[in-house]
MIKE-347836 format. One record per residue: residue in three letters; x, y, z of N, C-alpha, C in turn. Coordinates in Angstrom, 2 decimals, padded with zeros to 5 digits. Layout:
N
R  r  n.c1  n.c2  n.c3  ca.c1  ca.c2  ca.c3  c.c1  c.c2  c.c3
R  ALA  X  Y  Z  X  Y  Z  X  Y  Z
...
//
This chain:
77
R  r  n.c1  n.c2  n.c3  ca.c1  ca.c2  ca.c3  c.c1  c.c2  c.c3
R  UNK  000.84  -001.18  000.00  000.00  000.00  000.00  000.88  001.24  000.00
R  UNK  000.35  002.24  -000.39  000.93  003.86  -000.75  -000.13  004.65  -000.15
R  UNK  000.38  005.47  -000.18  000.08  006.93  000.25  -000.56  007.49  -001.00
R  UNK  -001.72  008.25  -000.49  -001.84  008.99  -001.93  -001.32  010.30  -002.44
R  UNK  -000.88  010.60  -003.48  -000.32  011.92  -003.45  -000.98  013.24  -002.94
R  UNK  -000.31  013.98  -002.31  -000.58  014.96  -001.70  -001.53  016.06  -002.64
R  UNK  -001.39  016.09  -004.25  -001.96  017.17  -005.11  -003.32  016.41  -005.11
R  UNK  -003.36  014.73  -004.99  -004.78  013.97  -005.57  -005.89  014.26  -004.21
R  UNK  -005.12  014.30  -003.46  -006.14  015.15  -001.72  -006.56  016.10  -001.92
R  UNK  -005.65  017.23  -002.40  -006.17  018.25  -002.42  -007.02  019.07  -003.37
R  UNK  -006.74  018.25  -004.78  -007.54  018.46  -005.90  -009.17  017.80  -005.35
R  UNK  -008.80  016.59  -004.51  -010.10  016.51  -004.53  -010.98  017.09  -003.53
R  UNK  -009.97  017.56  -002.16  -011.18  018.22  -001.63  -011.60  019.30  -002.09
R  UNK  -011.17  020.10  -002.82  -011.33  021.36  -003.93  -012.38  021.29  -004.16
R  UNK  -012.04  020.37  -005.18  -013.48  019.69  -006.02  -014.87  019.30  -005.34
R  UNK  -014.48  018.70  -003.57  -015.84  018.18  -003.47  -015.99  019.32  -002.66
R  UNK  -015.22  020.51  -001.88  -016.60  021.99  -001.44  -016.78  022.62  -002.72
R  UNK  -016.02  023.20  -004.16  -017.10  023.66  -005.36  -017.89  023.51  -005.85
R  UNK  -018.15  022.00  -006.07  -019.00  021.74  -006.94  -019.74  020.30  -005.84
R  UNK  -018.90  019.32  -005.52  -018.99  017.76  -005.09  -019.20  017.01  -005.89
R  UNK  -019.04  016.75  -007.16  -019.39  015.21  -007.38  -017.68  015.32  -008.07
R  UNK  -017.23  015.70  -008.88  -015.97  015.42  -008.97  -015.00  015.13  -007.47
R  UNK  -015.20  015.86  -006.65  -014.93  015.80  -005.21  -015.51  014.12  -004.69
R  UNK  -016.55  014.20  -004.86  -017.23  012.72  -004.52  -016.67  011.49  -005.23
R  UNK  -016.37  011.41  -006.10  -015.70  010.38  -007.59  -014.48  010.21  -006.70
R  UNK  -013.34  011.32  -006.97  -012.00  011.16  -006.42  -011.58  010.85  -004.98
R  UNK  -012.91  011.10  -003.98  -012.91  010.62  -002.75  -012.76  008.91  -003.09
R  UNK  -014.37  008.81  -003.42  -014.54  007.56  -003.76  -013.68  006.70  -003.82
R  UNK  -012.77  007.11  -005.33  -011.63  006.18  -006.20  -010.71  005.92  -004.68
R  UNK  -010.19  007.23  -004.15  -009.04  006.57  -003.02  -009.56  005.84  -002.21
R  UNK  -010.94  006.07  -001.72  -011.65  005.00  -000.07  -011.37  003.86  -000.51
R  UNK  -011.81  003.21  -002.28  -012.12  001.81  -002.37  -011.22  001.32  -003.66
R  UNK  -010.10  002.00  -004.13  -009.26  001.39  -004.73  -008.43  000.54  -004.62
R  UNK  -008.56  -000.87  -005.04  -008.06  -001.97  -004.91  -007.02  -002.45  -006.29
R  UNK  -006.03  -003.37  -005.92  -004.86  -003.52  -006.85  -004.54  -004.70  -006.73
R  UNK  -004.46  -005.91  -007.64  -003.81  -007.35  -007.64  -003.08  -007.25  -007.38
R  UNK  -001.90  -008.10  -006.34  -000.99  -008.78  -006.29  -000.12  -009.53  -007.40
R  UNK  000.66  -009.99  -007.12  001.21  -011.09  -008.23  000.70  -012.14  -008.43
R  UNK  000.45  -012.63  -006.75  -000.42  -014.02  -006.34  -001.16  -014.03  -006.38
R  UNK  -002.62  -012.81  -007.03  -003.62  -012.69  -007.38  -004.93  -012.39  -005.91
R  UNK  -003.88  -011.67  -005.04  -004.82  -011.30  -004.33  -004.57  -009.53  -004.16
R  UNK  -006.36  -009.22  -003.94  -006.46  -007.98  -004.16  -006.22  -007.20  -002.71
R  UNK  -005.66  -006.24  -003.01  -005.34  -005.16  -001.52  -005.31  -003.48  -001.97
R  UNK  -005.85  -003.16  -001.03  -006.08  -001.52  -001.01  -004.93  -000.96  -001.58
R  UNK  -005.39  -000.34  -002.49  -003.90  000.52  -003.57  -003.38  001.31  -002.58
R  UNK  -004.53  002.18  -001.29  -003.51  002.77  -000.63  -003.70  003.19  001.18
R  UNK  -002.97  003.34  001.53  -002.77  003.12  002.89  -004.07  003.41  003.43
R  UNK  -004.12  002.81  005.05  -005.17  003.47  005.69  -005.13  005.18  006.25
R  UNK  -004.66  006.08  006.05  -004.50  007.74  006.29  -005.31  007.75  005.06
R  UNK  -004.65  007.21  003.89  -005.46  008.20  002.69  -006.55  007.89  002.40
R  UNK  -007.00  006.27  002.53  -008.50  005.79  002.74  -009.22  006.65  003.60
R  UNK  -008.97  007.02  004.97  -009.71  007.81  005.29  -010.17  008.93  005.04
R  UNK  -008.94  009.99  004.25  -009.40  011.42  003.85  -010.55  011.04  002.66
R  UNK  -009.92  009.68  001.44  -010.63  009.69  000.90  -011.92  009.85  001.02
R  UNK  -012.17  008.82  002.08  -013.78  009.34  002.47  -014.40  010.10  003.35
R  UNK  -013.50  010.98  003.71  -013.76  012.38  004.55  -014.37  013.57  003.03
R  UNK  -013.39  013.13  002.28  -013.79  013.82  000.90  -014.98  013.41  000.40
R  UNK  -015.08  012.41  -000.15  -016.53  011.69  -000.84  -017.44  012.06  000.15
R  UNK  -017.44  012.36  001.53  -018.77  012.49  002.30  -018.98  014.29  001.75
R  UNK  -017.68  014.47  002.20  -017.91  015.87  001.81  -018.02  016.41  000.77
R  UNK  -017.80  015.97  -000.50  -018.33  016.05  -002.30  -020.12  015.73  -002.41
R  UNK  -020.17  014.62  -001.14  -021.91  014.35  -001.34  -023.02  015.07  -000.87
R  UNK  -022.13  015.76  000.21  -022.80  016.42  000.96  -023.33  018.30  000.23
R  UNK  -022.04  018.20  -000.29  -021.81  019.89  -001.31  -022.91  019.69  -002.51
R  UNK  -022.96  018.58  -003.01  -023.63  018.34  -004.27  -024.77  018.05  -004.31
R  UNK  -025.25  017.51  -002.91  -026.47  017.11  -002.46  -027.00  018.95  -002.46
R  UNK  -026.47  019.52  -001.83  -026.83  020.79  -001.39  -027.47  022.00  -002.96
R  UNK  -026.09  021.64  -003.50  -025.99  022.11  -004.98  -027.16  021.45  -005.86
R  UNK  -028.08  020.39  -006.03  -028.66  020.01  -006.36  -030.44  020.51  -005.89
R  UNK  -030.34  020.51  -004.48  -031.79  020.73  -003.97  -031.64  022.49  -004.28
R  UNK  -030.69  023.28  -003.87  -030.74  024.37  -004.25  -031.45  024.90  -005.65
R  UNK  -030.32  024.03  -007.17  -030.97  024.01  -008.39  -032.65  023.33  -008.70
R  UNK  -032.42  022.57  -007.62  -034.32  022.09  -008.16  -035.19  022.98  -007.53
R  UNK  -034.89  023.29  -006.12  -036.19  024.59  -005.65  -035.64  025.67  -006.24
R  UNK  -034.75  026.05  -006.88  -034.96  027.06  -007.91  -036.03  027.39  -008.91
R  UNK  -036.18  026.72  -009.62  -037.25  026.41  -010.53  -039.06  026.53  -009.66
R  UNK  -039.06  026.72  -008.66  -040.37  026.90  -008.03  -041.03  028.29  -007.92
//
């Protein structure tokens, strides 16, 4: 397991308070990205620190976009 790069954190929490779903995606990808082995077993591409921001991010991309969404639909009322 690895670390995730420091720009892929921060691009994504960017992403998930502007907008969130790009924020939400790139959370996502780090919480549950998995990688074969040689011996054909699968393990978390990357450490447990970055699994977690990952999904400190994805909550927080869902949460922005959720927001961004009900905003744009009671617009229209």
């Amino acid at each position: 397991m690895k670390r995730a790069r420091a720009w892929l954190l921060v691009v994504g929490l960017i992403t998930a308070l502007v907008g969130g779903l790009l924020g939400l995606l790139i959370g996502a990808d780090i919480a549950t990205a998995k990688e074969q082995a040689a011996n054909g077993e699968k393990t978390y591409k990357y450490d447990d620190y970055s699994r977690r921001r990952g999904t400190q991010i994805a909550v927080i991309g869902a949460i922005i976009f959720s927001i961004v969404l009900w905003r744009s639909l009671s617009a229209g009322n």
